[in-house]
Phi, psi and omega in degrees: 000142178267164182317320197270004176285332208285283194314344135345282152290355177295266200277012157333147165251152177315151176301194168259162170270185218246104178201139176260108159225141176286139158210144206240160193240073171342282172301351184242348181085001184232161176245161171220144178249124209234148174219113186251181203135187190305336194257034183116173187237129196209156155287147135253352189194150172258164146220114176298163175247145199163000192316344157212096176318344169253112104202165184250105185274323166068083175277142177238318160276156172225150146200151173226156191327152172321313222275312194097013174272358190191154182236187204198130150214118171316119160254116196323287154334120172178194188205102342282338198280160176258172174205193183232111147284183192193117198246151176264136189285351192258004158275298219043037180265142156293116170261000199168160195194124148248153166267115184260219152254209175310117183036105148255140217236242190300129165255127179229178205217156163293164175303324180292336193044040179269343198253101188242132163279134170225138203273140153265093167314338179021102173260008183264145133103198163282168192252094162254171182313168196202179189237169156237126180284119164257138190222128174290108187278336163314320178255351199047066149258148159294070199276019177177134174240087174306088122004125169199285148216215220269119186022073179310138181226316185267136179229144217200104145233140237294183206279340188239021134102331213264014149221157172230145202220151206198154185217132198251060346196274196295002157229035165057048173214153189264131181241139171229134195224141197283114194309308207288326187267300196079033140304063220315106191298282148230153211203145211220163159234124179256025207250166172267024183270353205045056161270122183254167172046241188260000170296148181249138189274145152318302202270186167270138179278153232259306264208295187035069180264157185229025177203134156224137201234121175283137177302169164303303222237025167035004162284356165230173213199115161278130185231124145303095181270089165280016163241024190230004204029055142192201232229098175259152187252120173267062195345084182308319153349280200300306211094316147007140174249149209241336165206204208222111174213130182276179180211186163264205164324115201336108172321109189247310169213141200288163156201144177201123185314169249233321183275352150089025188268331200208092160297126165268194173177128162265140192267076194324295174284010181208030154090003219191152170258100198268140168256120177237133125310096189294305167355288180288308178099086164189147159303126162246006159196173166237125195239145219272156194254192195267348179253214169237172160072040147351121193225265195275170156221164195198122169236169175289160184275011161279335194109340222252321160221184208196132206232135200233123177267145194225089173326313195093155171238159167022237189291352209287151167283170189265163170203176126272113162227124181317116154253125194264102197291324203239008157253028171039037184238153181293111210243302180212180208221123164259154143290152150202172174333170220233153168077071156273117167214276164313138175192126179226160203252139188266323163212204224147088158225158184277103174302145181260000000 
């Protein structure tokens, strides 16, 4: 081999890994299916969202099933309720619509993928308690509407099924609820108004958290505080918060690696993807993204990369962007529809 092919390969970049990931485009009505891998990062497919062409219905969360037989996306928007689809993955056709409640927003799922909880947010109207939708996903139907607080957003539930965890923006609380019941179980305050139980804060809130990420073994809970610019870390027993980790500019939504070593936080407000070390309990880095208005995040279950929607300001497009987590650099960049947000990864291989 000759010298410049070997410095070739010296400073060649590594390939991409292999990944199917869905992101849905709040403002255009569409999911775009991204494939990123050895020859490069390309849509392969738009699929509208779309239940009414003179509106903006604003599909807003995406997940897909335990199995990977299927994705789920929130449409924010209706009149009044919103609802949740439900697409076949060897397709991309809509198979079912359930009608939930007012902007239903983050979806998470049973162990089983039998189950999808979804947070309503409700931006309509006066700011009263709002809900969590449980919707039996085989039939789509709605079998349980959960009574909870002031805009619920972050929905969560632990990895064995056996709590579901919810985050209320406007009144600084944490809700945690019995799957077997639908019940509220406890319910926390994280604001310095001290609000407890069913009470709602008055003031504005100190925390305003909007994602909370249960560890793989459930024993610690991550909450995002985005008005407070950080990350509490919490004891699920207790419920407690056990620590602090500062951050950058509000912190919006979570991801945490599988070995429970490494916490993402999209920087809403500041361009950048923060990386924390659970281990130091410390941010160790901010990686800066290619749009503006960071939003959703999805890391691998190795750690090793993590792929992040970018809303756009005014004309700017939505984006994806690839990121390789422990060489802290950026690997590719998709355009996609503008208002990029819910966004999951569908499959996952290590290019050789």
């Amino acid at each position: 081999m000759s010298l410049l092919a070997v410095l070739l390969l010296q400073i060649a970049p590594p390939p991409l890994p292999t990944l199917t990931v869905y992101v849905a485009s709040e403002a255009v009505d569409r999911v775009s299916r991204i494939h990123f891998g050895p020859g490069g990062a390309v849509v392969e497919r738009v699929i509208p969202v779309d239940p009414r062409p003179s509106e903006n219905d604003g599909p807003h969360n995406l997940n897909v099933s335990p199995d990977g037989r299927f994705w789920y996306v929130s449409v924010a928007h209706g009149t009044p309720n919103g609802s949740l689809w439900k697409f076949d993955r060897s397709t991309d056709s809509v198979i079912g619509i359930a009608t939930l409640g007012r902007f239903p927003a983050t979806i998470s799922f049973s162990p089983d993928g039998l189950y999808a909880w979804v947070a309503n947010f409700n931006l309509y109207g006066d700011m009263v308690p709002s809900s969590v939708s449980v919707v039996f996903t085989p039939t789509m139907t709605e079998v349980a509407r959960v009574p909870t607080c002031l805009m619920p957003h972050g929905m969560r539930l632990n990895r064995a099924g056996t709590m579901a965890y919810g985050t209320c923006m406007m009144d600084d609380q944490v809700v945690e609820i019995t799957p077997t019941t639908y019940k509220i179980a406890r319910q926390i305050s994280l604001g310095a108004a001290g609000h407890t139980g069913t009470a709602h804060a008055m003031t504005a809130p100190t925390c305003a958290p909007t994602w909370i990420q249960p560890t793989a073994d459930g024993k610690r809970l991550y909450v995002a505080c985005n008005r407070n610019a950080e990350v509490l870390e919490l004891d699920a027993a207790s419920l407690e918060v056990i620590r602090h980790i500062a951050t950058g500019k509000t912190p919006y939504n979570l991801a945490i690696s599988d070995d429970g070593r490494t916490l993402l936080a999209t920087l809403k407000g500041q361009r950048a993807l923060s990386v924390i070390d659970l281990v130091a309990g410390a941010e160790v880095a901010q990686l800066p993204t290619s749009h503006t208005v960071p939003s959703g995040v999805q890391i691998t279950p190795d750690g090793r990369y993590a792929v992040v929607s970018q809303e756009g300001k005014g004309a700017e497009a939505g984006a994806v962007d690839l990121f390789d987590i422990p060489g802290r650099t950026r690997l590719a960049t998709v355009e996609v529809g503008a208002g990029a947000g819910g966004i999951a990864i569908a499959a996952y291989a290590i290019s050789q």
